[in-house]
SEDOMI-508356 format. One record per residue (C-alpha): x, y negated, z negated; residue in three letters. Coordinates in steps of 0.001 Angstrom, whole numbers, always signed. Layout:
% SEDOMI-508356
xx->X&yy->Y&zz->Z&res->ALA
...
END
This chain:
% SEDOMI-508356
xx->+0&yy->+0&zz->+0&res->UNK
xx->+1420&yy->-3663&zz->+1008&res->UNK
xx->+1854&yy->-6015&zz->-1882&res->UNK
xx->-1241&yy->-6608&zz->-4101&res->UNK
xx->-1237&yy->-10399&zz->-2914&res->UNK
xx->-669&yy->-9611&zz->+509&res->UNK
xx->-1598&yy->-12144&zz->+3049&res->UNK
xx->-2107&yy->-14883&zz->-111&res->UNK
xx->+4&yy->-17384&zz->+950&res->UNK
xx->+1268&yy->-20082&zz->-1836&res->UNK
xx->+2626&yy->-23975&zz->-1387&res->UNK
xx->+4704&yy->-24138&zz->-3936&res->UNK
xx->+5669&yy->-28098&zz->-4735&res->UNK
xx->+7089&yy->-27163&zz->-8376&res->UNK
xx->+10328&yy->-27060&zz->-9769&res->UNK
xx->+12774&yy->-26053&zz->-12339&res->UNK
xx->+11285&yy->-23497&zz->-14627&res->UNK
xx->+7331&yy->-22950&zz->-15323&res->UNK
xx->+5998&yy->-22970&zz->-12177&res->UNK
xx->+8840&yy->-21786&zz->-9713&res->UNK
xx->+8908&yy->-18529&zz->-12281&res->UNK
xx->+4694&yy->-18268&zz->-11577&res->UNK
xx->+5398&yy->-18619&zz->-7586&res->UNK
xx->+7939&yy->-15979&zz->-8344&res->UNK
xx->+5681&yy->-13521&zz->-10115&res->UNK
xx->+2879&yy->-14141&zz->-6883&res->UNK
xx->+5941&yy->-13723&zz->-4885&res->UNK
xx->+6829&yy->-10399&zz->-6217&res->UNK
xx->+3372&yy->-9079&zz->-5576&res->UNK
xx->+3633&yy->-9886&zz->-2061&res->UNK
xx->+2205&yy->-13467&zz->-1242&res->UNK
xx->+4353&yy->-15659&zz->+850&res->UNK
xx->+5730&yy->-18497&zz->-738&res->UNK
xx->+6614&yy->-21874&zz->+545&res->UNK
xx->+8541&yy->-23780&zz->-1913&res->UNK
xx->+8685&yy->-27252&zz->-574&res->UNK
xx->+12108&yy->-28944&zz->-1524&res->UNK
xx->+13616&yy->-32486&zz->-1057&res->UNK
xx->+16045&yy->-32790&zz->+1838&res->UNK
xx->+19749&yy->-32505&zz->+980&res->UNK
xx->+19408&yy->-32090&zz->-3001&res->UNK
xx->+16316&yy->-29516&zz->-3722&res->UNK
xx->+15252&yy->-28155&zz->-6451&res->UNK
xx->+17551&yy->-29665&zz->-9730&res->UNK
xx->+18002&yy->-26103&zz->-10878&res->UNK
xx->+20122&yy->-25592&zz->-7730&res->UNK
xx->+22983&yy->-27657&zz->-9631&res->UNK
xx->+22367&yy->-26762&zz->-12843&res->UNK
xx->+26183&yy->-24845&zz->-13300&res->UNK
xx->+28183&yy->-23140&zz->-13806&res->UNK
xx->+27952&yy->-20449&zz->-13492&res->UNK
xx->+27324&yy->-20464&zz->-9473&res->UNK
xx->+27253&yy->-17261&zz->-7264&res->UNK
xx->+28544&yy->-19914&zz->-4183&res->UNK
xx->+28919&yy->-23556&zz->-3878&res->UNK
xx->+25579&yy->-25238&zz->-4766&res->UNK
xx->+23601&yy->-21431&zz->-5568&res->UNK
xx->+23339&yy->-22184&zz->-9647&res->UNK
xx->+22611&yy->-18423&zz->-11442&res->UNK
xx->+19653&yy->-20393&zz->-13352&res->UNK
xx->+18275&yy->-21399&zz->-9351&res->UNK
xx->+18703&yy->-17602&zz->-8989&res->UNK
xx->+16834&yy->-16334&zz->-11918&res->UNK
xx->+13215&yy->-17823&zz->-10583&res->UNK
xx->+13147&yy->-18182&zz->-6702&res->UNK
xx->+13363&yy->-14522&zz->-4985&res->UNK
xx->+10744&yy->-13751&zz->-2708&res->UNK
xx->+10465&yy->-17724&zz->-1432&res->UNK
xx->+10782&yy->-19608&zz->+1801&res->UNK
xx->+12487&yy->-22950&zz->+1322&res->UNK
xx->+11629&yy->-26055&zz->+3295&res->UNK
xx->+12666&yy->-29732&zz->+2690&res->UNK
xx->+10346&yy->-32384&zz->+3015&res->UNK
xx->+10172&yy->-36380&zz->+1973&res->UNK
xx->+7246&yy->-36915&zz->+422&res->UNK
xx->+7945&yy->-40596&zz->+645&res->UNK
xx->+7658&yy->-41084&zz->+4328&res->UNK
xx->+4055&yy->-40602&zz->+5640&res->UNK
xx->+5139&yy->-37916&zz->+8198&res->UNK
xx->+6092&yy->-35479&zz->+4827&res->UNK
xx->+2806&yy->-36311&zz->+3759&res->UNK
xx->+989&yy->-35149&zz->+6795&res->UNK
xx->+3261&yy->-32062&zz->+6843&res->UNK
xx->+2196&yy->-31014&zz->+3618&res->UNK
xx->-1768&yy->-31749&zz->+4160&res->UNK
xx->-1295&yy->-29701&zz->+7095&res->UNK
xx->-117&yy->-26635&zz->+5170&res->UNK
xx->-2467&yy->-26846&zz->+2872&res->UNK
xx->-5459&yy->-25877&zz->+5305&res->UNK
xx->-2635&yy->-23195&zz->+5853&res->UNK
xx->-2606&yy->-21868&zz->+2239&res->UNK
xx->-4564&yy->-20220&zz->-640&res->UNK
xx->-2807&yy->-22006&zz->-3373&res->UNK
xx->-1130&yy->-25216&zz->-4261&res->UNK
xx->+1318&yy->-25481&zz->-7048&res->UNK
xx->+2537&yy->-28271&zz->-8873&res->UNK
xx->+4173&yy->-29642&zz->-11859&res->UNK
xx->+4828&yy->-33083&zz->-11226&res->UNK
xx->+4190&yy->-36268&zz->-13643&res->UNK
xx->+163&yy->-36560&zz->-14489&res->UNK
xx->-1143&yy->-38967&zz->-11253&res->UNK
xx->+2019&yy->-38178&zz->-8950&res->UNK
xx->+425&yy->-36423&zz->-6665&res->UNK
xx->-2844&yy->-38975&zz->-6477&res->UNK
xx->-437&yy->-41467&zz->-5758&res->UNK
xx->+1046&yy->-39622&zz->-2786&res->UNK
xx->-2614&yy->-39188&zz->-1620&res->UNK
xx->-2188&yy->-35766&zz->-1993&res->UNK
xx->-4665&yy->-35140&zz->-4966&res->UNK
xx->-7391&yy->-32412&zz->-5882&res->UNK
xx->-9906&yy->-34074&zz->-4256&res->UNK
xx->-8202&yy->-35386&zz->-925&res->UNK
xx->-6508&yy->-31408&zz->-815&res->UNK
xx->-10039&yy->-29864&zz->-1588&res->UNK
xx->-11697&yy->-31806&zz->+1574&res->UNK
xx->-9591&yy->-30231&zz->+3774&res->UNK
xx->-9334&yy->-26755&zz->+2504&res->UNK
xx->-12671&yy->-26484&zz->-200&res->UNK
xx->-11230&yy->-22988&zz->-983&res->UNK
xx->-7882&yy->-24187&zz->-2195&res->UNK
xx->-6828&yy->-22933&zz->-5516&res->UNK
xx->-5150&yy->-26275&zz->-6692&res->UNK
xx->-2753&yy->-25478&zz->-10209&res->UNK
xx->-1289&yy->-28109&zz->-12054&res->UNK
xx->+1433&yy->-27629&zz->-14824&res->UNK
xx->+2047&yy->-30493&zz->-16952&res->UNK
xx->+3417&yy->-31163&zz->-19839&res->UNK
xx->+1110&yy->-32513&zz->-22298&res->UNK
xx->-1614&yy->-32348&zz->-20312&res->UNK
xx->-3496&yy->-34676&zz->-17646&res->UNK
xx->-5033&yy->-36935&zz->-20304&res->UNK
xx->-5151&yy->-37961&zz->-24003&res->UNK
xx->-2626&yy->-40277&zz->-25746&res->UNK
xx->+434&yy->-38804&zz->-24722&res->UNK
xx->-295&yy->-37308&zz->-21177&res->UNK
xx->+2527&yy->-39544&zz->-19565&res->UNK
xx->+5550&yy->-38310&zz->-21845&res->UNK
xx->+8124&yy->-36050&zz->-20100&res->UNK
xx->+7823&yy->-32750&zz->-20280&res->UNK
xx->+10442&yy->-30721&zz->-21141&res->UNK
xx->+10599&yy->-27411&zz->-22675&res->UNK
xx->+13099&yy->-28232&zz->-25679&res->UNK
xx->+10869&yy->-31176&zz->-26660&res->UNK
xx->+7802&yy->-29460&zz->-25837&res->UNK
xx->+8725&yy->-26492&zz->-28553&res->UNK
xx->+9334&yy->-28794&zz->-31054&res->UNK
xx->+6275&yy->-31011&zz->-30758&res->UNK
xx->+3958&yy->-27905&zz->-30359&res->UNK
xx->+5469&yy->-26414&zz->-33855&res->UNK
xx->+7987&yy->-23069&zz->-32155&res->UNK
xx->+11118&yy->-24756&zz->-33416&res->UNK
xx->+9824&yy->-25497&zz->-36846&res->UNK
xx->+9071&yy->-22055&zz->-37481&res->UNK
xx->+12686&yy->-20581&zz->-35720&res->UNK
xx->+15788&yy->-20325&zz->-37772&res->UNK
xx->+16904&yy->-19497&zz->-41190&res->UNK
xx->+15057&yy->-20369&zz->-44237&res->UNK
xx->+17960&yy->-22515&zz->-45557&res->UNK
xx->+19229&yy->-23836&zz->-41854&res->UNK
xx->+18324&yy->-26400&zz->-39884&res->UNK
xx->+15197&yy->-25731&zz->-36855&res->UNK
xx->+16289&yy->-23773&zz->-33872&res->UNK
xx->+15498&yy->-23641&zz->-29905&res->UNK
xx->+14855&yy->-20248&zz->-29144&res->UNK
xx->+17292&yy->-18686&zz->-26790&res->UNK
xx->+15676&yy->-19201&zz->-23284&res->UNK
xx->+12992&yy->-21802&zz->-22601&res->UNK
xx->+10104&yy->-19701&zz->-23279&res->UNK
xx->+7320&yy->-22152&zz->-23628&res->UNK
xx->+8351&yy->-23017&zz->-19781&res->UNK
xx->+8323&yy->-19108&zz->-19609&res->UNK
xx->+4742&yy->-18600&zz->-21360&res->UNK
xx->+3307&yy->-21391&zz->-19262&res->UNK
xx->+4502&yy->-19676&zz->-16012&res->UNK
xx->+3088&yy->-16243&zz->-17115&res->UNK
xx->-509&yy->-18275&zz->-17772&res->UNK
xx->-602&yy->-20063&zz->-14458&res->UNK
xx->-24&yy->-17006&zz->-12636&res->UNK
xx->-2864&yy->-15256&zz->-14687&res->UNK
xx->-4942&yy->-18180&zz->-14152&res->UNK
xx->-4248&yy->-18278&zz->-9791&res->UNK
xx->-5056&yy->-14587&zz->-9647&res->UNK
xx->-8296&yy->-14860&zz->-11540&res->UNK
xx->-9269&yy->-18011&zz->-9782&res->UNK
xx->-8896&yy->-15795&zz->-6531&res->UNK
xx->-10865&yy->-13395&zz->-7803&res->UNK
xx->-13925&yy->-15738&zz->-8456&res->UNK
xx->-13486&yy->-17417&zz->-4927&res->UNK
xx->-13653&yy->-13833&zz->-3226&res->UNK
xx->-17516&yy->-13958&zz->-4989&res->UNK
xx->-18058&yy->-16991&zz->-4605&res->UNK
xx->-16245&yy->-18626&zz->-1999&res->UNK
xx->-15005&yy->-21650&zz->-4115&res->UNK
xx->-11926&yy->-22669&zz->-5055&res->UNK
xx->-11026&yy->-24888&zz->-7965&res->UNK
xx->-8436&yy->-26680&zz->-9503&res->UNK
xx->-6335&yy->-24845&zz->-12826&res->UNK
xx->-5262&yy->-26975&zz->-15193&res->UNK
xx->-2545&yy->-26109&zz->-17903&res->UNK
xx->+280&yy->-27754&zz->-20054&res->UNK
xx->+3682&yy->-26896&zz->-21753&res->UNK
xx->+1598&yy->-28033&zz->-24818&res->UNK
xx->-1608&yy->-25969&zz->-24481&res->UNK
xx->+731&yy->-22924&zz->-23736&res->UNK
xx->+2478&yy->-23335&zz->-26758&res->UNK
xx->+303&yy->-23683&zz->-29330&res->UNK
xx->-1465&yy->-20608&zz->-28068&res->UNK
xx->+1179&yy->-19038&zz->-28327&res->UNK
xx->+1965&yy->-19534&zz->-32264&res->UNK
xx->-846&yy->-16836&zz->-32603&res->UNK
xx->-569&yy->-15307&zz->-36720&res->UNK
xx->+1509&yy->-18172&zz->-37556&res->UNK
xx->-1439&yy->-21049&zz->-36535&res->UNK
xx->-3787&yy->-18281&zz->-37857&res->UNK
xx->-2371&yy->-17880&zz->-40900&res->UNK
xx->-2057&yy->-21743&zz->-41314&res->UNK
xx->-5476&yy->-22882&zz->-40580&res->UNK
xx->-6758&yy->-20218&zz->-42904&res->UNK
xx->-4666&yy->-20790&zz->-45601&res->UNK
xx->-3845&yy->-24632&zz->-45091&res->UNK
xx->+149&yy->-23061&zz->-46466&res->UNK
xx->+2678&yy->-24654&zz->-43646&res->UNK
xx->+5122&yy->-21901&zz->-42703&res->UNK
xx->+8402&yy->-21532&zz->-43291&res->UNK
xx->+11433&yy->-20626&zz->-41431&res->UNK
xx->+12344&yy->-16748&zz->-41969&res->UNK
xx->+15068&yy->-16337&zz->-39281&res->UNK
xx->+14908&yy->-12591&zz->-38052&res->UNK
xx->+12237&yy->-11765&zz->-41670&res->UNK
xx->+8842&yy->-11789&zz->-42128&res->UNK
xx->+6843&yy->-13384&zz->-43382&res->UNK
xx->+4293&yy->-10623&zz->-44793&res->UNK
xx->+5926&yy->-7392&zz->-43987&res->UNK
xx->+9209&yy->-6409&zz->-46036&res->UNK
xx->+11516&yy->-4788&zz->-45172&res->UNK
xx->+11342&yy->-6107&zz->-41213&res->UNK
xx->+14539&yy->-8654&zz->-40262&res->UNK
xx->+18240&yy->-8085&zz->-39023&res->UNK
xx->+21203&yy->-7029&zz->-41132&res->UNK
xx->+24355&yy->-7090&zz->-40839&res->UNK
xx->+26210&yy->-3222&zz->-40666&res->UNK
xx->+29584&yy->-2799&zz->-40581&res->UNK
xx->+30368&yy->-4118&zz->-37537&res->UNK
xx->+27472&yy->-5229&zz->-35518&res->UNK
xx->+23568&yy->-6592&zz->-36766&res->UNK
xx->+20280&yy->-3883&zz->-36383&res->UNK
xx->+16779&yy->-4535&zz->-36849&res->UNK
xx->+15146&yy->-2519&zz->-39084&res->UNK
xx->+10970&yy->-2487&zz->-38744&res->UNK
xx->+9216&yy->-853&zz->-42089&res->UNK
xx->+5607&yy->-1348&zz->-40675&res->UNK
xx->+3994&yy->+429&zz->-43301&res->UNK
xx->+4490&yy->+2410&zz->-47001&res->UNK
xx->+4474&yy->+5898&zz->-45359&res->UNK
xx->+8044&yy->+3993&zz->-43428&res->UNK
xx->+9149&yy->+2384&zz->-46384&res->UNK
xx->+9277&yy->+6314&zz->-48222&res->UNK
xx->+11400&yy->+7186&zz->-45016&res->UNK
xx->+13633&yy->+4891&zz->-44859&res->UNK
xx->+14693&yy->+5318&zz->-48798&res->UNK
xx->+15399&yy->+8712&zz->-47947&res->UNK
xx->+17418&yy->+7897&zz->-44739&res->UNK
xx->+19516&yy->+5140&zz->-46921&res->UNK
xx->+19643&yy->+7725&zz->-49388&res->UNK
xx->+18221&yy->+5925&zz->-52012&res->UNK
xx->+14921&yy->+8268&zz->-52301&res->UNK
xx->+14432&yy->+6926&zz->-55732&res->UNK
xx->+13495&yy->+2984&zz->-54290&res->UNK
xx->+10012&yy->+4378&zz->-53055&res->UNK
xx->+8904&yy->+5060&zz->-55986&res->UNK
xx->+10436&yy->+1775&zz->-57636&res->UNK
xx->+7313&yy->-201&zz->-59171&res->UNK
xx->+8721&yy->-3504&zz->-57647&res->UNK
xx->+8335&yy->-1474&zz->-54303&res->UNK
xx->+6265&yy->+965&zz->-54275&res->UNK
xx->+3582&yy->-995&zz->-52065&res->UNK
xx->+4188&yy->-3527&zz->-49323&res->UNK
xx->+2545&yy->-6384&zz->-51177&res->UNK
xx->+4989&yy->-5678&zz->-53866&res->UNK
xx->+8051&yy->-5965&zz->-51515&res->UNK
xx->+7031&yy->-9333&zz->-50489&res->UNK
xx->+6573&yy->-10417&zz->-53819&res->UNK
xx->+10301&yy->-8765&zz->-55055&res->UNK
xx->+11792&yy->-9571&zz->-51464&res->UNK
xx->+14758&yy->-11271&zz->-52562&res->UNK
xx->+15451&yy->-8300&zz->-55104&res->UNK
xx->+14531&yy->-5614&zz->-52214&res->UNK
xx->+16649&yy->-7145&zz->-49705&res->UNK
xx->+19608&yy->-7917&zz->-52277&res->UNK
xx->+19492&yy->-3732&zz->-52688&res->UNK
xx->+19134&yy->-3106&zz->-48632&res->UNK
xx->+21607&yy->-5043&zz->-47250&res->UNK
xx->+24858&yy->-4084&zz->-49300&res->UNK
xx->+23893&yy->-1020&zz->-48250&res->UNK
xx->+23067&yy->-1595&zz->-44719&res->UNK
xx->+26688&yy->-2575&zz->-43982&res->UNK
xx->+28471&yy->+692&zz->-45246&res->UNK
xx->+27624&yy->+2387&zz->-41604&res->UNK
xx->+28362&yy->+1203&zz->-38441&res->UNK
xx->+25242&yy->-415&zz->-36210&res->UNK
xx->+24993&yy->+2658&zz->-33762&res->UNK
xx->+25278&yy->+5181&zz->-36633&res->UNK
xx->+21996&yy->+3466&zz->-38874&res->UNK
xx->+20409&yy->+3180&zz->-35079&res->UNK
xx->+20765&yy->+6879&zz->-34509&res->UNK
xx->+19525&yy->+7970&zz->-38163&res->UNK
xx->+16515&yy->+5623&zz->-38345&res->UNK
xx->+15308&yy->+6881&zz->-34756&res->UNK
xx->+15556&yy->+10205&zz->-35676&res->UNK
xx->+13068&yy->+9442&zz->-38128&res->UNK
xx->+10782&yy->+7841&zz->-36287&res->UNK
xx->+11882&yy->+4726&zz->-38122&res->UNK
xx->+11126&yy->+1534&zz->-35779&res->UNK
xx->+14633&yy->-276&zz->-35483&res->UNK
xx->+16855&yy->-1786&zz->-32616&res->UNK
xx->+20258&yy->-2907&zz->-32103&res->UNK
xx->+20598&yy->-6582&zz->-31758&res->UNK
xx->+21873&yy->-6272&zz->-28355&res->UNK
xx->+24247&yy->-8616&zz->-26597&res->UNK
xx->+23859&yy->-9665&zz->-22237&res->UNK
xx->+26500&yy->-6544&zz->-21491&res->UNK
xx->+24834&yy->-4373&zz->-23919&res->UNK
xx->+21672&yy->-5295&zz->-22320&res->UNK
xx->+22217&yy->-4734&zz->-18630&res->UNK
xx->+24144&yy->-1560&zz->-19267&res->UNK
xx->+21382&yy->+239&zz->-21402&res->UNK
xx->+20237&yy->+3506&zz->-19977&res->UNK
xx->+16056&yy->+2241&zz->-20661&res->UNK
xx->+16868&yy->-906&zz->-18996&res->UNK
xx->+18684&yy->+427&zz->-15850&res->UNK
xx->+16129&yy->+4069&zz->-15628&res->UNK
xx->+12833&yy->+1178&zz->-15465&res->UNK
xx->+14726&yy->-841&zz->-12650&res->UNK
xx->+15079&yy->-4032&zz->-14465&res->UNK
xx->+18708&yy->-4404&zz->-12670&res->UNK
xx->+18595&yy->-5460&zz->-9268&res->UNK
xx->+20491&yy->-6190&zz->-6719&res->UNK
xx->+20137&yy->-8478&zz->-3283&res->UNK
xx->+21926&yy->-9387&zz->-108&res->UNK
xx->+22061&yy->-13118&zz->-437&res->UNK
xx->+23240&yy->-15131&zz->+2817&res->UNK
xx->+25984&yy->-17132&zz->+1097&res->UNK
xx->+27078&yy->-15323&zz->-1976&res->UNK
xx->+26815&yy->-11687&zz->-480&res->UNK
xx->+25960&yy->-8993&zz->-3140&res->UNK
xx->+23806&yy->-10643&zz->-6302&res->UNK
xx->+22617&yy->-9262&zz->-9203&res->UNK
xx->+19041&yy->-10189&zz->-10338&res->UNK
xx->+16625&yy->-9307&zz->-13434&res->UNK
xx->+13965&yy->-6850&zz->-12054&res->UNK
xx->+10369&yy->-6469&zz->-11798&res->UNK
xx->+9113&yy->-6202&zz->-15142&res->UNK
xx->+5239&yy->-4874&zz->-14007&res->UNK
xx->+5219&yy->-1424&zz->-12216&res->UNK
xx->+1660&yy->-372&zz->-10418&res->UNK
xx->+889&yy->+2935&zz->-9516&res->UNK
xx->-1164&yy->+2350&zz->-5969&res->UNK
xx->+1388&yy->-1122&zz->-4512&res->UNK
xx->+4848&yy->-1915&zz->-5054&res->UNK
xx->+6250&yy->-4931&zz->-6198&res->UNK
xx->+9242&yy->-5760&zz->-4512&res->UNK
xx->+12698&yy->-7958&zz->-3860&res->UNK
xx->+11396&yy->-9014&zz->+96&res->UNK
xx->+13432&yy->-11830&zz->-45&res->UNK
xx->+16915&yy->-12891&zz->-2014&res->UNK
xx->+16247&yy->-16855&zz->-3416&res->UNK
xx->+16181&yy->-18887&zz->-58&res->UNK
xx->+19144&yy->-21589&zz->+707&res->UNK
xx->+17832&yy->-25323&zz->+569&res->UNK
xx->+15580&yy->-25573&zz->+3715&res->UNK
xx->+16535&yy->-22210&zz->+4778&res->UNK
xx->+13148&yy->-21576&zz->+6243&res->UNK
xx->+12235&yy->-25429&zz->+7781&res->UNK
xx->+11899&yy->-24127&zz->+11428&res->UNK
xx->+10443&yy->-21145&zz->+10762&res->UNK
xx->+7741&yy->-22227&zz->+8764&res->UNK
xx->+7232&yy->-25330&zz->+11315&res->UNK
xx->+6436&yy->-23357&zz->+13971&res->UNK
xx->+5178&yy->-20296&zz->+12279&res->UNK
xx->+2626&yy->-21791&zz->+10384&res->UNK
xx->+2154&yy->-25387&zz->+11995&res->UNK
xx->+2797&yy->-24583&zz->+15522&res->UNK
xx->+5191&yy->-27062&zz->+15873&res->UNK
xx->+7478&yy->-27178&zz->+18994&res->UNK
xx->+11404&yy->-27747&zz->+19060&res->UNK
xx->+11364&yy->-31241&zz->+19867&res->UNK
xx->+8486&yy->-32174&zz->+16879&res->UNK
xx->+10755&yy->-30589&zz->+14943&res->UNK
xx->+13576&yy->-32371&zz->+16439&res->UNK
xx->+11738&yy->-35963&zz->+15929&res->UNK
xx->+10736&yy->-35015&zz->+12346&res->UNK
xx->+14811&yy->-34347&zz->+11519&res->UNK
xx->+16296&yy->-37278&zz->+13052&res->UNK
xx->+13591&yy->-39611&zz->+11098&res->UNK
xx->+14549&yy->-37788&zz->+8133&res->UNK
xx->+11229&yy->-36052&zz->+7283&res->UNK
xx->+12919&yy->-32463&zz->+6875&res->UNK
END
């Protein structure tokens, strides 16, 4: 079976991070998309090095734009603006994360893109959202995850607030959006309509604080920091073995009687401080003080090995290398690797969704900047060589 979005075709006028990674995901399932890019710089991810695979291919440009066709247009002269109403009778979707009112005032908003396609899907990723008081601040992951409460609940309890490691509120939002276009397909095969999706950085993250907002606005308590802990379930953090960190999981009191046994300390499940999970929490320091001199007197791989055995949830705390070299990792297909046209042989992060009846696939390795102008042109537009000739030498691609 082709892709499950095949024959979808996407215009893709985002960049960096959110929405690039949602064209992605659409891209992997087999719609064709056509990032639009601005002539001679592109996308800023493109130069945001080192590391670079070749001159001007960034690894984080890499990481989000497989499966793409790349063509540069000004959307300050009038003929870029005509090229991209022109595509947009040509597409299914339109995708965009620019500054609230950006795209009115190229006279390319909703309403002028829904008169001449009325079954566009139109998505918009913002940052704060399209109105309210601060709809017209910059949005930017980092701030984004500290305004919408992430980074005051990352870190250690005594340390300062922490970023998490990747930009996952850019992330989250990218995984909604593309949730969002397939369902608003879905509706317009019954009904024929499109619609326009609206979504922020913000929106996305508070969502995503799940327990933690629960457990706020039902208790009115503001969390705390717990750095790899919990805050209700004890024994479940890192600690530090003998040479390397482990997680250790105890989910429940039939776990907890395990994993005394496994530390050989059978005597701790039937401690009265301990005996219950409500009672760790309440004696964590004193529980924890007992685990973790203890954790360190094997190596991380040895505790990894006797935990598992016991059904005992637990991980190692893995690092990149450790990662991309794990049998699990490399048996689902989560390593990939791509021709590209100017740094040869790449390696890229697989597809993480597997379907039994259609493949996702690598069609395409990220696109150079404007790779795909003439092809799309006359592919899609019917334009001729010399239109496409006059539209270079003004500068419009």
């Amino acid at each position: 079976m082709e892709g499950l979005l095949a024959g979808i075709r996407v215009l893709d006028l985002s960049r960096v991070l959110a929405g690039p990674y949602c064209s992605m995901m659409l891209g992997d399932l087999g719609a064709d998309i056509i990032k639009i890019e601005r002539p001679g710089i592109g996308d800023e991810t493109r130069h945001w090095g080192p590391p670079f695979a070749a001159p001007g291919e960034s690894a984080y440009f890499l990481c989000v734009n497989r499966n793409k066709r790349s063509i540069t247009v000004d959307l300050k002269k009038p003929a870029g603006i005509e090229i991209i109403k022109a595509l947009v009778g040509k597409c299914d979707v339109v995708l965009e994360n620019f500054a609230p009112g950006t795209m009115e005032d190229l006279g390319l908003g909703y309403e002028i893109l829904r008169s001449i396609h009325p079954g566009i899907i139109y998505c918009s990723i913002t940052g704060y959202g399209p109105d309210g008081p601060f709809s017209r601040r910059a949005g930017y992951d980092l701030a984004v995850s500290a305004f919408g409460g992430l980074m005051g609940i990352t870190g250690e309890p005594d340390g300062p607030p922490v970023k998490v490691g990747v930009a996952i509120t850019d992330v989250a939002t990218g995984l909604s959006a593309q949730g969002a276009i397939c369902a608003a397909l879905y509706a317009r095969e019954k009904t024929g309509q499109g619609q326009r999706i609206d979504l922020s950085l913000l929106e996305t993250q508070v969502s995503a604080l799940v327990n933690i907002a629960s457990s706020y606005l039902i208790s009115g308590e503001i969390p705390k920091r717990w750095g790899t802990a919990h805050e209700t379930i004890v024994p479940y953090q890192g600690f530090e073995t003998k040479d390397k960190y482990v997680i250790v999981a105890v989910g429940n009191d039939q776990l907890w009687n395990r994993f005394c046994k496994v530390i050989g300390k059978p005597e701790l499940a039937e401690d009265p401080r301990f005996k219950t999970n409500p009672l760790r929490v309440q004696n964590r320091k004193e529980c924890i003080g007992i685990l973790a001199p203890i954790m360190k007197t094997r190596q991380r791989d040895e505790w990894v090995k006797l935990l598992n055995d016991e059904a005992i949830p637990c991980a190692p705390i893995n690092t990149m290398d450790e990662v991309f070299q794990n049998p699990q990792v490399l048996h689902r297909n989560m390593l990939a690797e791509v021709d590209h046209p100017k740094a040869g042989k790449i390696k890229l992060v697989g597809i993480p969704v597997k379907y039994s009846e259609a493949k996702a696939a690598i069609r395409r390795p990220p696109p150079l900047l404007g790779e795909h102008t003439r092809e799309i042109l006359r592919e899609v537009l019917g334009c001729d060589d010399n239109r496409i000739e006059e539209l270079r030498s003004a500068g419009v691609i």
